[in-house]
N, C-alpha and C positions, 0 to 999 in steps of 0.2 A: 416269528410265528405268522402264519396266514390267517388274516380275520375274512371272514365270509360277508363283505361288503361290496359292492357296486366300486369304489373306491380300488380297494385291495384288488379285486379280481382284473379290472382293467389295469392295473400297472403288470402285474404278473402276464397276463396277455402281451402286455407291453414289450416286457422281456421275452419272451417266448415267439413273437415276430421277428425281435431285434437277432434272435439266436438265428430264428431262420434263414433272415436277409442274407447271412456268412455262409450257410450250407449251401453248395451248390452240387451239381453231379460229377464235377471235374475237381481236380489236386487243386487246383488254381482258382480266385475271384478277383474280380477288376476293384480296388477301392471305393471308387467313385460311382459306380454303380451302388455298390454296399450300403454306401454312406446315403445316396440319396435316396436309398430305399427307408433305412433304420432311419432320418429324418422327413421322412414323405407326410404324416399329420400336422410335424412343424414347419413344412416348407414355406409358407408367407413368410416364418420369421427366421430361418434360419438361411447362410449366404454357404452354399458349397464349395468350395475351389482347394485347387491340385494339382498338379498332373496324374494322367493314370499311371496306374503301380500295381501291379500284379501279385497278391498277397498270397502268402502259402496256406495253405489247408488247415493248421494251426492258428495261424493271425487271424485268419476268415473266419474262425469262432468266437474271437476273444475279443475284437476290435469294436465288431454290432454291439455286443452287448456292454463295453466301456462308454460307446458315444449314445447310448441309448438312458445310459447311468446320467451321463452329462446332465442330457438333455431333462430330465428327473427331476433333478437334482435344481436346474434352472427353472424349470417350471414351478418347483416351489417356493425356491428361494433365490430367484434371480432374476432376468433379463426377460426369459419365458413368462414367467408370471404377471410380467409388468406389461405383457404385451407389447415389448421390445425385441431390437434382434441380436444375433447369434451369430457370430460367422467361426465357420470351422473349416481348416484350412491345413495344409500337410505339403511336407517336402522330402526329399528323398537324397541326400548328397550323402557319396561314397555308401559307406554301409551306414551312416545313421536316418533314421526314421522319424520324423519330430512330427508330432499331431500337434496343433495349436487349435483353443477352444477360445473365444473372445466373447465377452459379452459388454455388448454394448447399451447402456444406461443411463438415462437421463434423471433430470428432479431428485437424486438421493442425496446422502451425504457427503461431501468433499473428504475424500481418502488422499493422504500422504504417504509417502514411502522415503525412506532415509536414504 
């Protein structure tokens, strides 16, 4: 539900930019442009790189507002919030598409993986 807060309304604006960044007037959008748009508030902390990749008219709507979600998502309970960085970064081999989201963090708890 939409609460009528200063809060709420600014993240909704939020998405609603990140949707826009994807719409352009052509079939086609360059990622990297996309991306450093929907990240352009967080650009001190967040590191863009990629090659360009020319996203279809489909992905250009779906991808602003995932990496917008991220970035959300970080701000409250990650790397953004810590006033830490971010690097978001993407490759393109054969037909796979791999988006990579990194959050880099210092001073927290030592995490283990098996």
């Amino acid at each position: 539900s939409f609460k009528e807060t200063p809060e709420a309304f600014a993240e909704f604006q939020g998405r609603l930019s990140a949707l826009a960044a994807g719409l352009g007037s052509s079939e086609t959008a360059e990622l990297r442009a996309m991306a450093e748009e929907v990240t352009r508030s967080f650009r001190t902390n967040v590191d863009v790189s990629g090659r360009e990749i020319k996203l279809s008219f489909a992905a250009a709507q779906l991808l602003p507002l995932a990496i917008h979600e991220l970035m959300t998502n970080s701000l409250k309970h990650g790397a953004l919030g810590k006033d830490q960085r971010v690097i978001l970064s993407w490759d393109l081999q054969a037909d796979t598409f791999r988006l990579t989201w990194t959050e880099l963090q210092t001073g927290g708890p030592q995490i283990e993986s098996n």
